[in-house]
N, C-alpha and C positions, 0 to 999 in steps of 0.2 A: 451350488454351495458358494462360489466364488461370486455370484451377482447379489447372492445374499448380503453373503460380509461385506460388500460393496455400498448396499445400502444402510444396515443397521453399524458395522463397525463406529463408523467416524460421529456421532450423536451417542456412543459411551462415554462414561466420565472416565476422566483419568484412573480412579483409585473406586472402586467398588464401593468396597466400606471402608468409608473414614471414620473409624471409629480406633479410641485409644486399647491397646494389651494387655492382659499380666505378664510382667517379665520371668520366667522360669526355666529354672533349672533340674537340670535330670542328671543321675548317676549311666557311668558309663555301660550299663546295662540297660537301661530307659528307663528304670523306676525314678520318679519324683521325689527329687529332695529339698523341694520349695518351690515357693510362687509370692509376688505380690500382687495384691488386688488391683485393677486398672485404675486411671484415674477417674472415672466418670464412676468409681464404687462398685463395681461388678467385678465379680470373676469371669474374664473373657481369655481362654489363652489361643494365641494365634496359629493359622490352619496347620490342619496337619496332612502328611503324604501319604497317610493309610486313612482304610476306615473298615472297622472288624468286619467279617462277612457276616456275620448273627444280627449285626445292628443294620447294617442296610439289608438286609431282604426283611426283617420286621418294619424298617421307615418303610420300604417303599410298597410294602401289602398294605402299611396303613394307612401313607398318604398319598400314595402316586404307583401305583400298580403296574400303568404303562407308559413310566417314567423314560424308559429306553426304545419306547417306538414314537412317540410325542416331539416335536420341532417346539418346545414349551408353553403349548397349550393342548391339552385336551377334552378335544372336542367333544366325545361323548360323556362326558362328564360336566360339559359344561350345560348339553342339552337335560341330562339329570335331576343337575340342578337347578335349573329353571322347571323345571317339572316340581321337584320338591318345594322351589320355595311360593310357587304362584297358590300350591294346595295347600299353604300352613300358612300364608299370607303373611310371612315374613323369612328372614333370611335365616334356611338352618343349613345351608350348604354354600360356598365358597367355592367349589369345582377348580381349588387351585392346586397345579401342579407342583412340583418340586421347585422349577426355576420360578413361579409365578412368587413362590414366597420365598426366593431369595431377595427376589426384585421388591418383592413387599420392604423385607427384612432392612435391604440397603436402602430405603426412602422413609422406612420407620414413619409410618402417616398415625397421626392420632385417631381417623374417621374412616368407616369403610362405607363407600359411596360407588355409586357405576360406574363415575369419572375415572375414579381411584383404580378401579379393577383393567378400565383398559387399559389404563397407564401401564399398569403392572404390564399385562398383556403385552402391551407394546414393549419394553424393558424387556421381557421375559424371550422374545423374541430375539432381540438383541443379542440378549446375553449367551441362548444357544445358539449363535454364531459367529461367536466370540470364544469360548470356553466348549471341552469336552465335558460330558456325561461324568468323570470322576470328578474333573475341578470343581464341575455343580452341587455335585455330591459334597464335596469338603467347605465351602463356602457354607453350605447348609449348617452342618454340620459346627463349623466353627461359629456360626450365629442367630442359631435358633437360641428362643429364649428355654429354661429347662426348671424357670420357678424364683420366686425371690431375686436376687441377685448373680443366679447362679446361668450362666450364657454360654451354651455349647456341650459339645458331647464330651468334650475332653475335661473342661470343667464340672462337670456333672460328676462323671465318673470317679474323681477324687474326692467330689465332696458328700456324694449320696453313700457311695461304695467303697473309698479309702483305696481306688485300684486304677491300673490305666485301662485304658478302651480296650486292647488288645487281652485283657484278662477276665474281661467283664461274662457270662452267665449268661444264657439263653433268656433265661427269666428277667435278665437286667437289664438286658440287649432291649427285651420289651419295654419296659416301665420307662426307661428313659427313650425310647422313641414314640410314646404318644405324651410325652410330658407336653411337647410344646403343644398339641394342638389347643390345651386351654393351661396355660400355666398356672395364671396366677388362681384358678380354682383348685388345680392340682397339686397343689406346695404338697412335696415326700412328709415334712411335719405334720401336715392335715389332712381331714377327707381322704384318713387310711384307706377305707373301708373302698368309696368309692371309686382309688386309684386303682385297686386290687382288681375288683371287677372289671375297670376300665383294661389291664392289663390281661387277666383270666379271657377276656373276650377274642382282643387277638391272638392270643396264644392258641384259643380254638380256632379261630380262622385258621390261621396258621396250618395245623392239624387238617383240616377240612379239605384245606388246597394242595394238601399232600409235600408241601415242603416241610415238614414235620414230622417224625414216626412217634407211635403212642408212646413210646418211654420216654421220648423228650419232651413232650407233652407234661406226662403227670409230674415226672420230677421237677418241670419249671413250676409247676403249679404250687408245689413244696414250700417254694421259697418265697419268703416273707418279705414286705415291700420294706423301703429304707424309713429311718423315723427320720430325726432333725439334721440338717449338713454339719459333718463333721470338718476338723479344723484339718486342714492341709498338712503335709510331713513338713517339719521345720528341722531340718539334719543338719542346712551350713548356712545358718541366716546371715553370719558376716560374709561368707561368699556371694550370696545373693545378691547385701547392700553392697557388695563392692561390684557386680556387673551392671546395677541398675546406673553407680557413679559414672564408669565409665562409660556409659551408653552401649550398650555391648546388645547382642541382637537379643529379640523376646522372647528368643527358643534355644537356649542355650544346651549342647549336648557336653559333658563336661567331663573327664577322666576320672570323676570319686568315684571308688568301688562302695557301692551301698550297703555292702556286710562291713565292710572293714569299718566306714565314718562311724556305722551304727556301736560296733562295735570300741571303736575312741572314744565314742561321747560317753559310752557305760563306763569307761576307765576312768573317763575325765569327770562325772559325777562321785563314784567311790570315791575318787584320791581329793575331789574337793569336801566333802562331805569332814576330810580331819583336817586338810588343811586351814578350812574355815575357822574349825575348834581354837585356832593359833592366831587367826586373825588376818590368814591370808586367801585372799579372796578370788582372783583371779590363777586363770592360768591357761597355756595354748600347747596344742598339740598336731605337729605337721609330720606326714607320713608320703613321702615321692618312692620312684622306681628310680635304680640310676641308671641305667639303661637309655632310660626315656626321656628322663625328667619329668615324669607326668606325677602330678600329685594324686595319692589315691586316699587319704584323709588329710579335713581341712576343718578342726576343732577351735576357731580361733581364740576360744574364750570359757568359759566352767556353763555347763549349760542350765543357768540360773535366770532368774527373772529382774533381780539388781539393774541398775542402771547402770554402772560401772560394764556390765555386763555388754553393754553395745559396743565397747571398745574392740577392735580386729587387733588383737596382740600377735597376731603372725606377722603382718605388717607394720607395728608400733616400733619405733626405735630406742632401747634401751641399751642401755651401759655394758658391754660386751663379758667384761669379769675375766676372767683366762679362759675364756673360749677360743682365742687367736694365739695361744702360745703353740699347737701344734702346728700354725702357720708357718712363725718365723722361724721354729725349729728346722721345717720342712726347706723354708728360704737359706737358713743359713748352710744347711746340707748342700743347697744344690748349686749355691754360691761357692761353696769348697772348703769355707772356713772351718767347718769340725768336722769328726768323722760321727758315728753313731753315737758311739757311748765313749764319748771325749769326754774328762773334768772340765767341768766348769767350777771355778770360784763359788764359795755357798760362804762369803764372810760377810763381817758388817762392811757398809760401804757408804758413801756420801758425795751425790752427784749434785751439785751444790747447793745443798739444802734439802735435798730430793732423796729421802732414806729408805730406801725402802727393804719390808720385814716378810718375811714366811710368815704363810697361814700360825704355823707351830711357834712362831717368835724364837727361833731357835735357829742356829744355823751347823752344816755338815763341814765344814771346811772347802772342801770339794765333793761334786756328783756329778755322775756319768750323765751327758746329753738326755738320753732317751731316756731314765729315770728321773728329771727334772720336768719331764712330760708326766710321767707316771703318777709323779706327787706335786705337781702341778707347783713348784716353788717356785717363788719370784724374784728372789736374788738374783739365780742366775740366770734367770728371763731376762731381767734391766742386765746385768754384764752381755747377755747375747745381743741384746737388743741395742745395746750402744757399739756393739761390734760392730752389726751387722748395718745400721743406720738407720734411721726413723724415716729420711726420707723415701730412703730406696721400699722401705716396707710399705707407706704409705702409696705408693705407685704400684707394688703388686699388691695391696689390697684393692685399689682401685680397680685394675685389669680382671682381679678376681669378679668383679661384678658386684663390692659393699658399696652401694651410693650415696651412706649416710654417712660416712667417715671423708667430710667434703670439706674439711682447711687444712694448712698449711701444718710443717712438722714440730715447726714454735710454739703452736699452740697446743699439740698434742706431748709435747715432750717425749721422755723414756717414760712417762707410764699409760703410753698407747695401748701396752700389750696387758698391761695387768687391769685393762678398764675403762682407759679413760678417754675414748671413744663411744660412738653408740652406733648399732647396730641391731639390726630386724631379723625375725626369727627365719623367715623367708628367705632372705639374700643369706643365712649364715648354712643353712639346711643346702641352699644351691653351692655355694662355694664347693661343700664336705663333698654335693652330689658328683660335681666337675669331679675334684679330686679323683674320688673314685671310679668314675667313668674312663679317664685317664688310662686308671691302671688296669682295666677291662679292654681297652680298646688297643692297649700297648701291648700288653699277655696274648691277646686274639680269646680271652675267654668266652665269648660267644658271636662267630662272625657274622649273624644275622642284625647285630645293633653295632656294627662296624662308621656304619654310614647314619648316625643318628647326631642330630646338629648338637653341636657344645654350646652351652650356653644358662639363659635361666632356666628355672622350674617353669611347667606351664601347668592350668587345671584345664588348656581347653583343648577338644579333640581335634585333632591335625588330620587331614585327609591326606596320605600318603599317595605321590602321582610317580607315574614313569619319569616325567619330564623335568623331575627336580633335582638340582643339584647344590649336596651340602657342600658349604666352603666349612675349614675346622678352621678356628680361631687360633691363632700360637698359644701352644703352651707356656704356660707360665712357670709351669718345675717341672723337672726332670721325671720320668717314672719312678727310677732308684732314689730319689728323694724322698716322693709320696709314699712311696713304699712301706721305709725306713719313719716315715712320721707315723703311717698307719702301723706298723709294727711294735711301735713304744705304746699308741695309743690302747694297744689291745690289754697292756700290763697294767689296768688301771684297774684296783679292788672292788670289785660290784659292792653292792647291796649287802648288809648283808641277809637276806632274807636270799639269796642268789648262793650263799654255802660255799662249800666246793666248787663250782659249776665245773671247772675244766676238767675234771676228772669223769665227767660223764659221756658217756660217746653222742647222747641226743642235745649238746651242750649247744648254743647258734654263737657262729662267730661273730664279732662283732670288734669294732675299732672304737671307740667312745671319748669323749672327752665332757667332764663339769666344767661350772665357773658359778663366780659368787660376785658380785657387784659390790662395792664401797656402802659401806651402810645396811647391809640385809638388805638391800631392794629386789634384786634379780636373782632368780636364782636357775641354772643353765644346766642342760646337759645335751650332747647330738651323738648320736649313734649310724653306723653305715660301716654295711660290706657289700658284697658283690651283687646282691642284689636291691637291696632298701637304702633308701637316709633317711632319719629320724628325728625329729628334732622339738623338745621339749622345753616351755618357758614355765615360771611362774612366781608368781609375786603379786604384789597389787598394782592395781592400772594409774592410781593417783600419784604412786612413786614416793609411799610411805613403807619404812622398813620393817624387818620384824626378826627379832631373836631369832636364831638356830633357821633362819632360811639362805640354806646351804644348799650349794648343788648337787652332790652327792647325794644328801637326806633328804630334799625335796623335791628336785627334776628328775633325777637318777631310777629313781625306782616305778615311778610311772613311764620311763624308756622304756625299760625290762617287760611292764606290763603290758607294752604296744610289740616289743619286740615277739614276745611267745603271742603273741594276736594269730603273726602272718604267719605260722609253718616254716617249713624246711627252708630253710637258707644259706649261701652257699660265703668262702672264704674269700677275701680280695686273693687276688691270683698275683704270682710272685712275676715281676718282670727279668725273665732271666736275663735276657739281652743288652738290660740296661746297667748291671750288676758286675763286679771282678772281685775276684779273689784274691786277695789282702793277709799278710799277717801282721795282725793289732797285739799291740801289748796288751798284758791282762790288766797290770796295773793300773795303766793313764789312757786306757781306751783310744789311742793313737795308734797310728803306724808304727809299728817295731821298728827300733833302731838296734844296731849291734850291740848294744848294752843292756837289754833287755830279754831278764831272763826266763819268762815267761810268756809263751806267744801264743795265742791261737788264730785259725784261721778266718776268716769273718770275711760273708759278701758285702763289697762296700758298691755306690752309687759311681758309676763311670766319675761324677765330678766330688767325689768327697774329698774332705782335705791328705792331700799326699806330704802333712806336716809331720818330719818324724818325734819317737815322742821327746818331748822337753825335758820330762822330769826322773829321768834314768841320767846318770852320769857317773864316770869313773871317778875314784877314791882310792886312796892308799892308806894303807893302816902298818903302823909300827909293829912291833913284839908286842910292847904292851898294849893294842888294840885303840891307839889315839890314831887320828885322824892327821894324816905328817903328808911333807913333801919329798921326794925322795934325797933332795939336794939339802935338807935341813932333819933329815930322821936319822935318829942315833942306831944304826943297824939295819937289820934288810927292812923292806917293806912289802905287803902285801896286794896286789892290785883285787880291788874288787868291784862291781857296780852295784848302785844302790841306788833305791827310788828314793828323790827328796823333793817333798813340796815348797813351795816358799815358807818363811815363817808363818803370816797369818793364817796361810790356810792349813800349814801344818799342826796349827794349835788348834783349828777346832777339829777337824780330822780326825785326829788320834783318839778324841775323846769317844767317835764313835766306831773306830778302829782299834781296838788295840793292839791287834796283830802290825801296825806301822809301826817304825824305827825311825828316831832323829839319828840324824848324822850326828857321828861319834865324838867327841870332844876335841879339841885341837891339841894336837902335843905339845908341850911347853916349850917346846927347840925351836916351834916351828911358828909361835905367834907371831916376830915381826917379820914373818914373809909372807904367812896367809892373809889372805884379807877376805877371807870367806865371812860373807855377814851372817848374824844370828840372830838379830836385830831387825824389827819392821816395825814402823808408824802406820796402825793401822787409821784414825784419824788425827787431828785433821791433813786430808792430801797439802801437794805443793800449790800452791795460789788459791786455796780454799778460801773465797769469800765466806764468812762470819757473822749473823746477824746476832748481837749480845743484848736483848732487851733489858730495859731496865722495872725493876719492879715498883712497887707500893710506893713507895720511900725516896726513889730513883737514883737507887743503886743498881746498877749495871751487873746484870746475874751472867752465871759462869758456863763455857763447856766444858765437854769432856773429853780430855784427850786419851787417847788409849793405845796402847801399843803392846808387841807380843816379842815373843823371846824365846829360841829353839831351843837353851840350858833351864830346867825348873828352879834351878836354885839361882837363876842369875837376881842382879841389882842394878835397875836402871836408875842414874839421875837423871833429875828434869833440871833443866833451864830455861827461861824465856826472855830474851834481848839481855843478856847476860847478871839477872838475877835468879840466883837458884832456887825452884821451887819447890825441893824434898826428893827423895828416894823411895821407890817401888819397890818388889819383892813379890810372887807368884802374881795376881791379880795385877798389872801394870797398867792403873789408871791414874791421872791428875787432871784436878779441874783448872781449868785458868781463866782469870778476871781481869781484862785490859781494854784500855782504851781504843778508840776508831785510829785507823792505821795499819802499816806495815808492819809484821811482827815475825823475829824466825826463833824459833823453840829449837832447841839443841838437848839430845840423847845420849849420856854417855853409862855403858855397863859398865861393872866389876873387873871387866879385860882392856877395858881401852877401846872398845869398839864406838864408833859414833855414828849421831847420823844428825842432818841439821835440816830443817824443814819452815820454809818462809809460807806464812799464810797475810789474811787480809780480816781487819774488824771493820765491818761497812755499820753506819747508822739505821 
């Protein structure tokens, strides 16, 4: 063996068959969920490490019998055939063995000539001493021809029979291993009749030689030969074009579970079938483990024929919408700055020039943190969000793994978080996955994915070794952060097509959050508990808008339809350890302070804000229930505490409150000592640049200033640079028309109270 390989090794070519691949991919199961055609226009897919036991003992009874005593020629077959063809005086036997016609196969000769056959001969030699008896096998097998266009057993199998090798029929096993002996007579579309017998013949050899028993026999016989090649599974044609971009191998084993994709794309057909109705055309649907991060559906588009259709919108970068407010909520948690269900400000407000409105164009006064997630409002997003900093968020977005959210915080402003960035369905789906994996691996909820790397999503299958070791990446937020984001996230109103759900015991948990992009472009929804993230896009790929594409009414309910896909699913698991026992005022969702008379008790995040609450404070109140000092009230006084909001936010507040109380009136004894204000300029702030455009005419048009007042019957006068501009009364608005410059407006009520506020008119 060794003088062998001595001689024939070193006169092999480097590479066998240089010939080009289909690049394909399979579901983590092996079934086929694509291929492209090679470039030379064949279906050729490259070798494989099995090869069924049906189909080689049918190849080698039909073309090489004593394939496994043979050194790649055989001898009495070759004296056979020189017997045969000297008596029919011409060539009806080739005596070539299995290796002879790989050697054939990899020289590809136009001519069959004596020269030609030694060559082989010689070659054939070679090769089995070079290669074992299975690689011969697989080599064969990956490049026999099987008809038309169609090269190898693996490609065969999908295109005759719609199935992989390992699935294929006794009866199948046959037909495609005498294909190659005359292909192109053979084509499965033609010459039924005579493939059938060609096929019925060794099925009775077969039979004969006793590797067959009579019931395998007649039932192959049963079975009826293939007609025209059918088209290949095409389940995730953007994943496909995206392994063949990055050059990724031509055998791609891949994490899709093939029921689930199959089942996405039938969701993702239905829900485009009305959305189209509307005029929206596109849409993606991405389905990972958090555990794993392995993706097990990868939808990236409406599975239509459109052009627009070639677009991968898992990958596309769009306009985020509130999809990242349950970020900074989460940031600002672990930062310290609020507690859970802390007020935030829900007023008008004006960051210079920068105004921004609730979906509802309406504002609460104040709402609790984690209900500001709930109902996704953006006021108090921009107040959190200037709290909390643009830059600092911009840096944990980055760490989070968004790599489309790549300038600086100038350019993003404060309305980073309501949109005005872009971001991929992929990197937002990973983020939620982190998250939650997070709080799987902090809880210990399952310690066999303890040691599973942080990081992105992946679709490709990982071979898991003794000798690896994961490094965790630092975390970016606390557990008791995440937690508490996921726990607002969960008080978001389904569908309503979803009813009651919580009230069912088969109800799947789920954390979720919508977003809606500026203009009806985007429209968002990501779901994820302890076991899935889910994450749905849709809109069109051109990035033209459309009425009523909202996330809720458009992403949201195609979640839910992916959601009840996968079965039983389990809760994010609570991190107890990272979590303390707190008593929070009921009012101002703060830390109780001793003035607070209503407490409960509430697990907070080891870093939430330990601020106590602000808007509980002592009050004294006269006989006749005025609001006094003790050292100016006419008689005893009464101590009491009372929650009071600031004025502006105390006026829109109450509106949806009426169970609130303004603080009581000031007693008459007591006004030139208090200086308790009642009084707020809600615009314009102090140093508020002013742009005052001039219209048609080029008259310089007007703002509006506005301010609020804790008494309903009070009277504001306005002034500005000490011309008086009118007097207010409930509704406290004035417009004002001046020129470029320094300007300060002055506020006086009906009590003498004031307040003065310099702004700026810029050109």
């Amino acid at each position: 063996m060794l003088t062998c390989s001595l001689i024939f090794w070193w006169s092999l070519p480097e590479t066998l068959f240089d010939v080009p691949y289909s690049t394909v991919i399979y579901a983590d199961d092996g079934q086929l969920l694509g291929a492209t055609i090679a470039e030379d226009g064949q279906w050729r897919f490259a070798e494989s490490q099995s090869i069924p036991r049906n189909f080689e003992m049918c190849l080698l009874h039909f073309e090489d019998r004593r394939f496994h005593r043979h050194w790649g020629v055989d001898a009495r077959a070759m004296v056979r055939a020189f017997r045969q063809n000297v008596a029919e005086r011409r060539i009806v036997s080739g005596a070539s063995t299995i290796t002879m016609q790989v050697a054939k196969l990899s020289r590809n000769p136009e001519r069959r000539t004596i020269s030609q056959k030694l060559r082989e001969i010689c070659l054939a030699l070679r090769i089995e001493c070079s290669f074992s008896k299975q690689e011969i096998l697989q080599m064969w097998a990956a490049h026999a021809p099987m008809g038309g266009n169609v090269v190898g057993l693996e490609a065969a199998s999908w295109r005759y029979y719609g199935t992989s090798p390992d699935r294929l029929s006794l009866a199948e096993c046959a037909t495609i291993a005498i294909l190659p002996n005359a292909p192109a007579l053979m084509h499965p579309g033609r010459n039924r009749q005579a493939l059938r017998d060609k096929r019925d013949r060794l099925l009775l050899s077969l039979k004969e030689a006793g590797k067959i028993d009579q019931l395998s026999y007649e039932l192959a016989l049963l079975e009826d030969i293939p007609a025209e090649p059918t088209a290949l599974p095409r389940l995730a044609p953007h994943l496909l074009h995206q392994v063949v971009g990055t050059g990724s191998s031509q055998r791609l084993q891949t994490t899709l579970s093939h029921d689930l994709q199959d089942r996405a794309i039938q969701i993702a057909e239905r829900h485009h079938q009305h959305l189209s109705a509307s005029g929206i055309e596109n849409l993606a649907i991405l389905v990972a483990e958090v555990n794993s991060g392995e993706v097990l559906a990868y939808v990236a588009n409406a599975p239509q024929t459109r052009a627009e259709q070639d677009v991968d919108m898992i990958q596309a970068a769009r306009s985020s919408g509130s999809i990242l407010k349950p970020i900074l909520y989460t940031a600002a948690l672990d930062a310290g700055h609020i507690a859970p269900a802390q007020l935030l400000p829900d007023v008008p407000s004006d960051y210079d020039g920068f105004r921004p409105r609730n979906y509802t164009r309406d504002y609460d006064g104040a709402v609790p943190a984690d209900e500001v997630i709930s109902r996704s409002l953006n006021v108090p997003s921009i107040h959190l969000m200037q709290q909390y900093g643009v830059p600092r968020l911009l840096a944990d977005l980055k760490r989070l793994g968004l790599s489309t959210i790549n300038r600086d915080a100038d350019h993003y402003g404060l309305s980073l978080i309501l949109g005005g960035a872009e971001v991929s369905l992929w990197e937002i789906c990973g983020l939620y996955r982190n998250m939650a994996h997070d709080l799987n691996t902090f809880a210990g909820h399952s310690s066999q994915y303890l040691d599973q790397p942080y990081g992105p999503l992946t679709y490709q299958t990982q071979e898991i070794t003794d000798d690896i070791v994961y490094t965790h990446e630092p975390r970016v937020y606390a557990a008791g952060a995440i937690h508490h984001a996921m726990q607002a996230m969960t008080q978001l109103s389904r569908p309503a097509a979803e009813g009651h759900w919580e009230r069912f015991e088969s109800s799947i948990p789920l954390s979720w959050k919508t977003g809606t992009s500026f203009g009806h472009r985007d429209a968002w929804a990501v779901g994820v508990n302890a076991d899935y993230v889910i994450g749905i896009w849709v809109g069109n790929a051109d990035g033209e808008g459309r009425s009523g594409l909202v996330g809720v009414k458009k992403a949201a309910p195609i979640l839910f339809d992916v959601l009840h896909s996968l079965g039983p699913q389990s809760s994010l698991p609570v991190p107890h350890d990272d979590l303390r026992d707190a008593r929070i005022c009921r009012h101002s969702g703060m830390v109780a302070s001793d003035l607070c008379d209503e407490v409960d008790t509430f697990h907070l995040s080891q870093r939430a804000s330990h601020r106590p609450c602000l808007y509980h404070r002592k009050i004294y109140l006269d006989s006749a229930g005025y609001l006094a000092l003790r050292d100016c009230a006419e008689g005893p006084v009464a101590e009491q505490s009372h929650f009071a909001l600031p004025p502006e936010m105390a006026h829109y507040y109450k509106r949806v409150h009426p169970e609130y109380s303004d603080l009581p009136e000031i007693a008459p004894s007591c006004l030139s000592m208090m200086r308790q204000r009642n009084m707020s300029l809600v615009y314009p702030y102090a140093h508020t640049s002013i742009y005052l455009p001039k219209d048609e005419r080029g008259d310089r048009q007007m703002a509006m200033a506005r301010a609020v007042h804790a008494r309903r019957d009070a009277t504001i006068h306005w002034h500005l640079d000490d011309d008086y501009l009118g007097s207010t009364k409930d509704l406290h608005q004035q417009s004002i028309a001046t020129g470029p410059g320094e300007h300060q407006l002055v506020l006086v009520d009906d009590r003498g109270e004031e307040i003065m506020q310099t702004f700026v008119v810029v050109n």
